[in-house]
C-alpha atoms as an extended CHARMM CRD file, in Angstrom:
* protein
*
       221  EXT
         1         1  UNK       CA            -27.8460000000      -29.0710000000       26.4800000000  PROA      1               0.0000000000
         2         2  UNK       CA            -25.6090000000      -31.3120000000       24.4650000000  PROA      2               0.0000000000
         3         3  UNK       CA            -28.0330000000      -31.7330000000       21.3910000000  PROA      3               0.0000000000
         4         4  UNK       CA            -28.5150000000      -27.1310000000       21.3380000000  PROA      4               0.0000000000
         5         5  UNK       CA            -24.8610000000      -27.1250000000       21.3130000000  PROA      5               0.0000000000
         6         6  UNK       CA            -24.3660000000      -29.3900000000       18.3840000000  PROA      6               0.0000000000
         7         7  UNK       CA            -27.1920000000      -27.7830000000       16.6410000000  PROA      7               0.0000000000
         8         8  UNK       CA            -25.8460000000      -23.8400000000       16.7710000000  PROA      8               0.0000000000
         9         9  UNK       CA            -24.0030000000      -23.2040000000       13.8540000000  PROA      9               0.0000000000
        10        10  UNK       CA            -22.5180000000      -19.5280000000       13.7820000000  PROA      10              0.0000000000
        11        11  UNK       CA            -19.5590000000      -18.5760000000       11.7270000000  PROA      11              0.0000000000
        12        12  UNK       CA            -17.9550000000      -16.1290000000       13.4620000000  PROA      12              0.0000000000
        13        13  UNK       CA            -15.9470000000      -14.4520000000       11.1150000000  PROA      13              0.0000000000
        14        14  UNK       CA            -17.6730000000      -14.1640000000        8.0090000000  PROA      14              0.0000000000
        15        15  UNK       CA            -19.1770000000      -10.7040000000        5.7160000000  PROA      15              0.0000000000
        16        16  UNK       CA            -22.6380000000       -9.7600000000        6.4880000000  PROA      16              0.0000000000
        17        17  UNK       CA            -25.5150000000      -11.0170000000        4.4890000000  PROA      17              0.0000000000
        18        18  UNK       CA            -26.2630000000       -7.5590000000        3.5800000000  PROA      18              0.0000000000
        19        19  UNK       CA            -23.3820000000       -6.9620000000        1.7150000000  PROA      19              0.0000000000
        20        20  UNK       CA            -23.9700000000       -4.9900000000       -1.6910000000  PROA      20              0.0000000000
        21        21  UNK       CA            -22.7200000000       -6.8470000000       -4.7780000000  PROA      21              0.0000000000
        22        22  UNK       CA            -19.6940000000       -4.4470000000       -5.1850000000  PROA      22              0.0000000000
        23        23  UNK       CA            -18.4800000000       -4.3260000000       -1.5860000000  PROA      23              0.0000000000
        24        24  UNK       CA            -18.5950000000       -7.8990000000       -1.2800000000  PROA      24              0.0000000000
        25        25  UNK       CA            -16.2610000000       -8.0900000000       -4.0360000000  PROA      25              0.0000000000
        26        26  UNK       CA            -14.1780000000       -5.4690000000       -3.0070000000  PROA      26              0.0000000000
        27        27  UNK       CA            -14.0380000000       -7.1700000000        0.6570000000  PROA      27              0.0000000000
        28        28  UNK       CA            -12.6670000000      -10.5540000000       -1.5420000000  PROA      28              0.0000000000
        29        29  UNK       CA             -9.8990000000       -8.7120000000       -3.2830000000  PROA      29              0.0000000000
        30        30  UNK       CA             -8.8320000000       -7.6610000000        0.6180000000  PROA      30              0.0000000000
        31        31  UNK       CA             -8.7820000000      -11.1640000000        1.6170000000  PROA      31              0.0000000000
        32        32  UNK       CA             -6.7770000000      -12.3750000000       -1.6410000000  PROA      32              0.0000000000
        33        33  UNK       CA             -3.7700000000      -10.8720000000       -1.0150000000  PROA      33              0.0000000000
        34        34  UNK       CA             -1.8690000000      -14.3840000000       -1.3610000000  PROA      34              0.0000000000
        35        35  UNK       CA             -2.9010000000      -14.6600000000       -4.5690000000  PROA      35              0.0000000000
        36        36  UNK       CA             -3.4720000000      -11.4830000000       -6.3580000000  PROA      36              0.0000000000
        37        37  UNK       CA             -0.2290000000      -10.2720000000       -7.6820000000  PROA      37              0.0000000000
        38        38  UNK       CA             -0.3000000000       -6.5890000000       -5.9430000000  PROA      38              0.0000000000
        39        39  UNK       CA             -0.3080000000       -5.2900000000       -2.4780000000  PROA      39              0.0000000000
        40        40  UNK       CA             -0.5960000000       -2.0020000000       -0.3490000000  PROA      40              0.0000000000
        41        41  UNK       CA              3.2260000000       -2.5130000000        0.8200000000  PROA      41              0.0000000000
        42        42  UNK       CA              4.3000000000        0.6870000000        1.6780000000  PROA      42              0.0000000000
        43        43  UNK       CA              6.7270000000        2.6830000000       -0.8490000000  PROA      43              0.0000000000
        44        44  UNK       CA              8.7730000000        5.3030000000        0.7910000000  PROA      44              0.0000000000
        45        45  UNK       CA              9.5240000000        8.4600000000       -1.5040000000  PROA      45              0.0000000000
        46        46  UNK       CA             12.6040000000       10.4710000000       -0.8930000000  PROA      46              0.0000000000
        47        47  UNK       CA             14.3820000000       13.3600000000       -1.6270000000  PROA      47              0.0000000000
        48        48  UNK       CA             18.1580000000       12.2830000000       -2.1640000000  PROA      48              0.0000000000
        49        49  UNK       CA             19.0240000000       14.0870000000        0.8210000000  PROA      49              0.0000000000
        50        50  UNK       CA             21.7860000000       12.5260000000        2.8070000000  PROA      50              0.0000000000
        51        51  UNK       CA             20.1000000000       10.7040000000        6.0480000000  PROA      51              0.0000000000
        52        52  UNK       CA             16.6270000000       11.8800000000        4.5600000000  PROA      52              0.0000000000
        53        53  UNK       CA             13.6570000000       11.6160000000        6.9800000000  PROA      53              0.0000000000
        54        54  UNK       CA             10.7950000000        9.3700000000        6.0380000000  PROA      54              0.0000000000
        55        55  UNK       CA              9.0500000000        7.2520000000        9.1140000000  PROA      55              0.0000000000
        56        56  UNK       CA              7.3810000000        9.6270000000       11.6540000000  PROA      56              0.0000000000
        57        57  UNK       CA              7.4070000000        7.4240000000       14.8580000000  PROA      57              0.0000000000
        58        58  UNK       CA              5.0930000000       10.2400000000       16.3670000000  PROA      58              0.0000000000
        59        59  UNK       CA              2.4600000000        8.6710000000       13.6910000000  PROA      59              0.0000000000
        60        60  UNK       CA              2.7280000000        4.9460000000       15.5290000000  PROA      60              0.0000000000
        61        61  UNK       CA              2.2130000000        6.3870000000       19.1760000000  PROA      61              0.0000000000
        62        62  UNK       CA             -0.8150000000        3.6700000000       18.8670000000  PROA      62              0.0000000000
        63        63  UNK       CA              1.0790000000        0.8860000000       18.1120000000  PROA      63              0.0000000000
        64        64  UNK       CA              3.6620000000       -0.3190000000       20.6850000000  PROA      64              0.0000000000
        65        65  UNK       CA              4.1110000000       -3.3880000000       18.7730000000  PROA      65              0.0000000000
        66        66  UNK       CA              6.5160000000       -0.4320000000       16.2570000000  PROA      66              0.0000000000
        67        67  UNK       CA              7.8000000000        0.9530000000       19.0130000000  PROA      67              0.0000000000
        68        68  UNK       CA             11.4140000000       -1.5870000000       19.0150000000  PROA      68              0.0000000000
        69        69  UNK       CA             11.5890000000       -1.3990000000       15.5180000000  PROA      69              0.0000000000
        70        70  UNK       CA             11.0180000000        2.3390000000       14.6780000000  PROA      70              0.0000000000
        71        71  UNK       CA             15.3930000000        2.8080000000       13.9370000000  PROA      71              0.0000000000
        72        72  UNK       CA             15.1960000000       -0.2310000000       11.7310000000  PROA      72              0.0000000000
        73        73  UNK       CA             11.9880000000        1.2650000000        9.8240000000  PROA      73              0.0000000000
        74        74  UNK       CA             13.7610000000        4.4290000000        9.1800000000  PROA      74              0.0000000000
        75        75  UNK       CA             16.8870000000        2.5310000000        7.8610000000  PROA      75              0.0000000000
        76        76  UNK       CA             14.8710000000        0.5670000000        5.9130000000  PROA      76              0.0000000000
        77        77  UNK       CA             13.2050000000        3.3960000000        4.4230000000  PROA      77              0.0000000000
        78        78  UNK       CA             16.2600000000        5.0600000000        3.4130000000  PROA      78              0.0000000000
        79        79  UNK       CA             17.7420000000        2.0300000000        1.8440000000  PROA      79              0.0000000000
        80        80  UNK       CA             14.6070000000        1.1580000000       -0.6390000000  PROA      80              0.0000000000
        81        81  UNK       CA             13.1850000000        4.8300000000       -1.1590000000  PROA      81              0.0000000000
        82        82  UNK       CA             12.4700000000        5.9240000000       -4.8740000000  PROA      82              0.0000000000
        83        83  UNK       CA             14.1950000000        9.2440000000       -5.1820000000  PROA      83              0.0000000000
        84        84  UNK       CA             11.2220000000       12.0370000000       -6.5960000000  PROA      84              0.0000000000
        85        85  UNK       CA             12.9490000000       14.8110000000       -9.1750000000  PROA      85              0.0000000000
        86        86  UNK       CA             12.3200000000       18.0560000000       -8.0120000000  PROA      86              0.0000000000
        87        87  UNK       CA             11.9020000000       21.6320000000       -9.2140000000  PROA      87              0.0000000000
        88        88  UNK       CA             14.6940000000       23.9530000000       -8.7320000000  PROA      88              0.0000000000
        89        89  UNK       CA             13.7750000000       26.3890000000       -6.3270000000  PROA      89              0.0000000000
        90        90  UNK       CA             12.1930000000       23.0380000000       -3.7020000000  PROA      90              0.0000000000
        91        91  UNK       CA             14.5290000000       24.3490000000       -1.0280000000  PROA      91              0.0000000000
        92        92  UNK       CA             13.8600000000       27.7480000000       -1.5380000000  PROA      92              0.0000000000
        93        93  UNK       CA             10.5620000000       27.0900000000        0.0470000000  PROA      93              0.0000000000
        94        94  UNK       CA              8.7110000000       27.1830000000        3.1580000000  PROA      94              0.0000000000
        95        95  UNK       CA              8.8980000000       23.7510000000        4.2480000000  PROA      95              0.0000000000
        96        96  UNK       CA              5.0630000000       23.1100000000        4.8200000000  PROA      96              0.0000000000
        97        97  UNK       CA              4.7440000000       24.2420000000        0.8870000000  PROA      97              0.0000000000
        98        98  UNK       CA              7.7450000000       21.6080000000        0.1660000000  PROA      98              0.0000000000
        99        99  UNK       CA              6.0840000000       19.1000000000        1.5450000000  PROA      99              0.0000000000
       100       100  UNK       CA              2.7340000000       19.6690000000       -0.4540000000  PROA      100             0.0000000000
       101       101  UNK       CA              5.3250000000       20.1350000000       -3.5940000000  PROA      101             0.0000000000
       102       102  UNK       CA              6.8970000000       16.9230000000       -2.8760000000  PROA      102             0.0000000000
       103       103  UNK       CA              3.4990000000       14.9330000000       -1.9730000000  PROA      103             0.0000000000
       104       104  UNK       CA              2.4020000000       16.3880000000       -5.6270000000  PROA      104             0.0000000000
       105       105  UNK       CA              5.2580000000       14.9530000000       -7.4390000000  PROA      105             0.0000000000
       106       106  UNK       CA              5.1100000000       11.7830000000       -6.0730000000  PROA      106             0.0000000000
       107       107  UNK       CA              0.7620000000       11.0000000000       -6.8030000000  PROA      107             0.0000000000
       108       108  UNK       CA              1.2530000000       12.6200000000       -9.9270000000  PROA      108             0.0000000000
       109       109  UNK       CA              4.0220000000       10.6050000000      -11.5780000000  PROA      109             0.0000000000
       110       110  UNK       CA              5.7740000000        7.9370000000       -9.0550000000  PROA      110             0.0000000000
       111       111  UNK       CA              2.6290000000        6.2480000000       -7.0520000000  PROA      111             0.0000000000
       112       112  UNK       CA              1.3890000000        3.0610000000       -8.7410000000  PROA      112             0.0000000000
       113       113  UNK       CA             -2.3860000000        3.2210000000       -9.8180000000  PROA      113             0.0000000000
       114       114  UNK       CA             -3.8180000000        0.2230000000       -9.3240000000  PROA      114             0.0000000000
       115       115  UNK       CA             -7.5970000000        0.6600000000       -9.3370000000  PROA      115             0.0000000000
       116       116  UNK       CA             -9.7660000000       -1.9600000000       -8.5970000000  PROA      116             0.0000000000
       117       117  UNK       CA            -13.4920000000       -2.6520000000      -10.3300000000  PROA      117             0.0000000000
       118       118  UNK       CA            -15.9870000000       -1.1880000000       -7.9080000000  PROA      118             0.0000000000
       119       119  UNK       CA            -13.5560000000        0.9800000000       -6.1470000000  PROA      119             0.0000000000
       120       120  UNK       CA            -14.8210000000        4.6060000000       -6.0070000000  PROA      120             0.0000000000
       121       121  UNK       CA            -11.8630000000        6.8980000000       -4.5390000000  PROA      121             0.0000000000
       122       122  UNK       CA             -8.6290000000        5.5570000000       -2.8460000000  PROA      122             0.0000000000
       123       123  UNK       CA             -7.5190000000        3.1910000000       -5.6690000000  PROA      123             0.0000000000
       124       124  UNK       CA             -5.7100000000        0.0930000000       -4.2590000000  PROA      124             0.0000000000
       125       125  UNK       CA             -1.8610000000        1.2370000000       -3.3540000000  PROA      125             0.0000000000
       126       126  UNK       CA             -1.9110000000        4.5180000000       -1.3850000000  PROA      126             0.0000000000
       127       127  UNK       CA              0.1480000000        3.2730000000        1.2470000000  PROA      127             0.0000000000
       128       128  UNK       CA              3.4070000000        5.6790000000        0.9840000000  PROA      128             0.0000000000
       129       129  UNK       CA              5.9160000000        6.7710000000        3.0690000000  PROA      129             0.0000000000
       130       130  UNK       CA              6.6570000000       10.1350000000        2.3440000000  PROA      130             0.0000000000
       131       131  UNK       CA             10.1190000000       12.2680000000        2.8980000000  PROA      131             0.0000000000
       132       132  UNK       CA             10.1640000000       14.6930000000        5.4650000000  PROA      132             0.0000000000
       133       133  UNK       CA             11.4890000000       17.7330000000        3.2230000000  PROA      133             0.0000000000
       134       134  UNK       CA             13.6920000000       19.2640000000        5.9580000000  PROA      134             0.0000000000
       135       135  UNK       CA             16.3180000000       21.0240000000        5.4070000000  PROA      135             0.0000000000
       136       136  UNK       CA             19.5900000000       20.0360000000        7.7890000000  PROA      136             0.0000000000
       137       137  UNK       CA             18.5920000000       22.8910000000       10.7500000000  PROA      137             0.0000000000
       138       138  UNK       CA             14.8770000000       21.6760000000       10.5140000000  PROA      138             0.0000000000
       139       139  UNK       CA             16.0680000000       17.9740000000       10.8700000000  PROA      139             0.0000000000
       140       140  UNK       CA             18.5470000000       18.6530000000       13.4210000000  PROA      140             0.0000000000
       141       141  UNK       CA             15.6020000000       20.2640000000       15.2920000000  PROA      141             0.0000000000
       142       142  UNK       CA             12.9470000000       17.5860000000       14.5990000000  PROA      142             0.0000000000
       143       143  UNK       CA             15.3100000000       15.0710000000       15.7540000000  PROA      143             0.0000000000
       144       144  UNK       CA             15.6080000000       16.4640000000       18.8520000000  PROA      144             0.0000000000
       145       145  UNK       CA             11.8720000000       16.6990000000       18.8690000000  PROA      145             0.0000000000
       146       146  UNK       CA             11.2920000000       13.1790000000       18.1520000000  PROA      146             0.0000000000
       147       147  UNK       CA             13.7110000000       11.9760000000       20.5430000000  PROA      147             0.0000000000
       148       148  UNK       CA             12.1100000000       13.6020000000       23.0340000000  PROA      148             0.0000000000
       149       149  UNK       CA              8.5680000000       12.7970000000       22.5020000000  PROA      149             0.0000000000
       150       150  UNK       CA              9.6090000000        8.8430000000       21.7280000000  PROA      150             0.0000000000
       151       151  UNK       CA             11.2860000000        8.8160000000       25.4770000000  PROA      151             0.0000000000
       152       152  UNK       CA              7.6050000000       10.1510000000       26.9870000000  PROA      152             0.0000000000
       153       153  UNK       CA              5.7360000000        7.5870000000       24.7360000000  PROA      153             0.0000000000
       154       154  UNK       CA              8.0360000000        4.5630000000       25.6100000000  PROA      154             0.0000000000
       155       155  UNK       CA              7.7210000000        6.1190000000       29.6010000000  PROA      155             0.0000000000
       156       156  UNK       CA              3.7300000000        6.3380000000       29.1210000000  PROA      156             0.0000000000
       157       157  UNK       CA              3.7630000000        2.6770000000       27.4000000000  PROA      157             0.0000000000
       158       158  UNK       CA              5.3840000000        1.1730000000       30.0640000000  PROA      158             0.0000000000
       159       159  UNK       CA              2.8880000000        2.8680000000       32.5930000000  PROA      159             0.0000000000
       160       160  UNK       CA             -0.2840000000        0.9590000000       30.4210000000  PROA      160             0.0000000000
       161       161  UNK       CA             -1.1250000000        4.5880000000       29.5470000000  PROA      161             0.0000000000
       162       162  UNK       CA             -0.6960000000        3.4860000000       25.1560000000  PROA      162             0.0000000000
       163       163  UNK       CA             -2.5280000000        4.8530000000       22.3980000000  PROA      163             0.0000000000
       164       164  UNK       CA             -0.9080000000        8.1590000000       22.3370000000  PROA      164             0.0000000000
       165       165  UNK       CA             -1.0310000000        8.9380000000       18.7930000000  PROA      165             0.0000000000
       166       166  UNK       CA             -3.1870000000        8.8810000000       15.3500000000  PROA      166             0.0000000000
       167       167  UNK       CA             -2.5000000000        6.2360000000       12.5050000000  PROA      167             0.0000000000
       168       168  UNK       CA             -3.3800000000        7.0000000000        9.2150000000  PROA      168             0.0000000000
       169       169  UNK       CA             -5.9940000000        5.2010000000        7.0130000000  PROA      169             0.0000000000
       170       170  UNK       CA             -7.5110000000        5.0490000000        3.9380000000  PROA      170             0.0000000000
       171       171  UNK       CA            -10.5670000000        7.5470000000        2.5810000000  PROA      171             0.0000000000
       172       172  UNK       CA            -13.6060000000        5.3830000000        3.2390000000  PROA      172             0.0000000000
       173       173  UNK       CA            -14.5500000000        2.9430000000        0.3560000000  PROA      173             0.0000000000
       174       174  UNK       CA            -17.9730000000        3.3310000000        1.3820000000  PROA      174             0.0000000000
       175       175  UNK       CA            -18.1680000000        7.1820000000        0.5020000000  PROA      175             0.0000000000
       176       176  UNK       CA            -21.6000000000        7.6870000000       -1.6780000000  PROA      176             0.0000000000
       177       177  UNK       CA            -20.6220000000        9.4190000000       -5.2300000000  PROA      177             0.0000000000
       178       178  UNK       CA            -22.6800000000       12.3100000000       -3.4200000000  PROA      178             0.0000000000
       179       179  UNK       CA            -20.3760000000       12.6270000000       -0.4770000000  PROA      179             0.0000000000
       180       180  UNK       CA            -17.4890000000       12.3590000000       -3.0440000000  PROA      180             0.0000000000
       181       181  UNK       CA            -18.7000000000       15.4410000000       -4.9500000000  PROA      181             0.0000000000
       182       182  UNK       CA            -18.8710000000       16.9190000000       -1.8420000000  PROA      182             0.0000000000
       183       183  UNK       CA            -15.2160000000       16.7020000000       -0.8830000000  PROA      183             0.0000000000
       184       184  UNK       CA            -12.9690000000       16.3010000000       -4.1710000000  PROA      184             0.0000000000
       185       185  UNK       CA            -15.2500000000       17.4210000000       -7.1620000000  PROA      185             0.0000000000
       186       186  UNK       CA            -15.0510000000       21.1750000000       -8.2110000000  PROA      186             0.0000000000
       187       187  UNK       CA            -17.8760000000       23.3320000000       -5.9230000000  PROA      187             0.0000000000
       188       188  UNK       CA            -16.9380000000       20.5340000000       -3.5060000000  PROA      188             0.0000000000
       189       189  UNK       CA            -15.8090000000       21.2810000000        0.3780000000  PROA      189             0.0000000000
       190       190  UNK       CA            -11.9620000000       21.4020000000       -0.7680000000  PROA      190             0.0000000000
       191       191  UNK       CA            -12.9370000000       23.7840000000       -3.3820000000  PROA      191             0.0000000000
       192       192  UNK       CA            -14.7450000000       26.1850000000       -1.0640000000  PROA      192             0.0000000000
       193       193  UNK       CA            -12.0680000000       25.9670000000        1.1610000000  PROA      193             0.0000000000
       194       194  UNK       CA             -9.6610000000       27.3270000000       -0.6400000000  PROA      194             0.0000000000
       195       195  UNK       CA            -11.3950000000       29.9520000000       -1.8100000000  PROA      195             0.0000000000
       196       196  UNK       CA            -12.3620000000       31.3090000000        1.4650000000  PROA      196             0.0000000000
       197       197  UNK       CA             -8.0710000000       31.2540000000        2.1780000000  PROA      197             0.0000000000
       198       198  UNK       CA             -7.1680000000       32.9870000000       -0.6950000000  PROA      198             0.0000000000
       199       199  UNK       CA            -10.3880000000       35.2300000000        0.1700000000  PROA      199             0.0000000000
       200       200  UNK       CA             -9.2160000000       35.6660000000        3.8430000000  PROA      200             0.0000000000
       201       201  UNK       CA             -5.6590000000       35.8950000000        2.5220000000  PROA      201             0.0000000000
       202       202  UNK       CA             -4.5290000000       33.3330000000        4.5940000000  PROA      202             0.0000000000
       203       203  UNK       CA             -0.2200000000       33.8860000000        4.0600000000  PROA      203             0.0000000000
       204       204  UNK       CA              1.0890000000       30.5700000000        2.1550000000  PROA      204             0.0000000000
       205       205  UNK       CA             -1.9580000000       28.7200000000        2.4930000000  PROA      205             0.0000000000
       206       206  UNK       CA             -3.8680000000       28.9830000000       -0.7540000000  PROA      206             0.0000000000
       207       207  UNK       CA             -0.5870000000       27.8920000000       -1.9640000000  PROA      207             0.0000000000
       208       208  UNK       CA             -0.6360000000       24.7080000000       -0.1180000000  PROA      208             0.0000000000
       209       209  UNK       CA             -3.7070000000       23.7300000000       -1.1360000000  PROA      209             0.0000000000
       210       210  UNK       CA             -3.2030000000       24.1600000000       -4.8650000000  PROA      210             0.0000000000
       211       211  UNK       CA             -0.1550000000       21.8860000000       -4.5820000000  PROA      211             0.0000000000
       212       212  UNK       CA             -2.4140000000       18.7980000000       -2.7670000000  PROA      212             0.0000000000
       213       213  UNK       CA             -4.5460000000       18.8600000000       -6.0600000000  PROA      213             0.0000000000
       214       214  UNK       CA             -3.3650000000       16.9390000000       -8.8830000000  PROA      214             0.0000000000
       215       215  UNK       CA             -2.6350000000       19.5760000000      -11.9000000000  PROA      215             0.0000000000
       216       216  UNK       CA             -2.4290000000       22.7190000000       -9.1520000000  PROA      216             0.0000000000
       217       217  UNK       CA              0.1940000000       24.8510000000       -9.4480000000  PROA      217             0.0000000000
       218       218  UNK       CA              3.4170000000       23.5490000000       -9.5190000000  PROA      218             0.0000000000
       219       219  UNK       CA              2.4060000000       20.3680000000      -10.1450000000  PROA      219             0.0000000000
       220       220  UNK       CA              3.4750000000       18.8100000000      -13.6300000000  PROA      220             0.0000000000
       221       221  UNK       CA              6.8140000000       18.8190000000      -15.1470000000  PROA      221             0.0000000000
């Protein structure tokens, strides 16, 4: 018994033997994060607005380990956010088309590109807090919104219930160039879909679209 135990060596932790060349290097640059000189820290983006919006607790329902820090987040936010310059007529907008206006402004010309060798889509610092856009009745009413739904959570946490919301994440590094095409390239998914809303004539939403896509309308300048 003694000499099978000595003789079983497993590392527990360690990258699969099957690794390709690239993702095994891409899987080192994740683990050197002490000594590269970059990481995904978040960057939150505002508006200017007074009291702007930026940290969604609704997005950390599945991580009670936020849930006591969620009013020091948003402060925090607010404190360090890089203001994004906007076009004159933002708040003359819909909100859900300010949003894609203001998620526009900030890939195209504020978030850092920092692309590492091997990596096909994401690049390495995507991690952003982004402002809300509301207006002062829309964040009056979201506020009461949030309050609301953070009083269930914290009630449904405390029952064991957890999990009760969706954390965002990264496009998968693993994505073939062929299932890229696919979904970004032109004649890809997000291509087709918007021209099957601006054949439906979907109201607003072919407009929406155009502003997720770097160089869509509205998008330099």
């Amino acid at each position: 018994m003694t000499e099978c135990a000595t003789d079983l060596k497993v590392e527990i932790w360690s990258a699969g033997s099957g690794l390709s060349g690239r993702v095994k290097k891409l899987r080192e640059d994740y683990f050197n994060f002490q000594e590269r000189g970059f990481r995904n820290e978040a960057i939150p983006f505002t508006t200017g607005a007074e009291k702007d919006l930026m940290f969604s607790p609704h997005n950390w329902g599945v991580a009670p380990e936020v849930f006591i820090l969620q009013r020091s987040i948003q402060d925090s936010c607010r404190a360090i956010a890089k203001k994004v310059d906007l076009p004159e007529a933002f708040w003359k907008e819909p909100l859900v088309k300010r949003q894609a206006i203001f998620f526009n402004r900030v890939v195209e010309h504020h978030l850092p590109v920092r692309i590492l060798d091997g990596d096909l889509i994401a690049g390495f610092q995507f991690n952003a807090i982004l402002s809300r856009c509301l207006n002062p009745e829309e964040q009056s009413e979201w506020e009461k919104l949030e309050k609301k739904w953070v009083r269930s959570n914290l009630f449904l946490n405390a029952f064991g219930i957890g999990n009760c919301g969706a954390i965002p994440r990264a496009p998968d590094p693993e994505l073939s160039e062929g299932a890229q095409a696919r979904l970004f390239r032109p004649g890809g998914i997000f291509s087709i879909a918007l021209g099957q809303s601006r054949k439906q004539g979907t109201p607003g939403f072919p407009g929406r679209l155009d502003h997720c896509l770097p160089g869509g309308e509205g998008a330099g300048g």
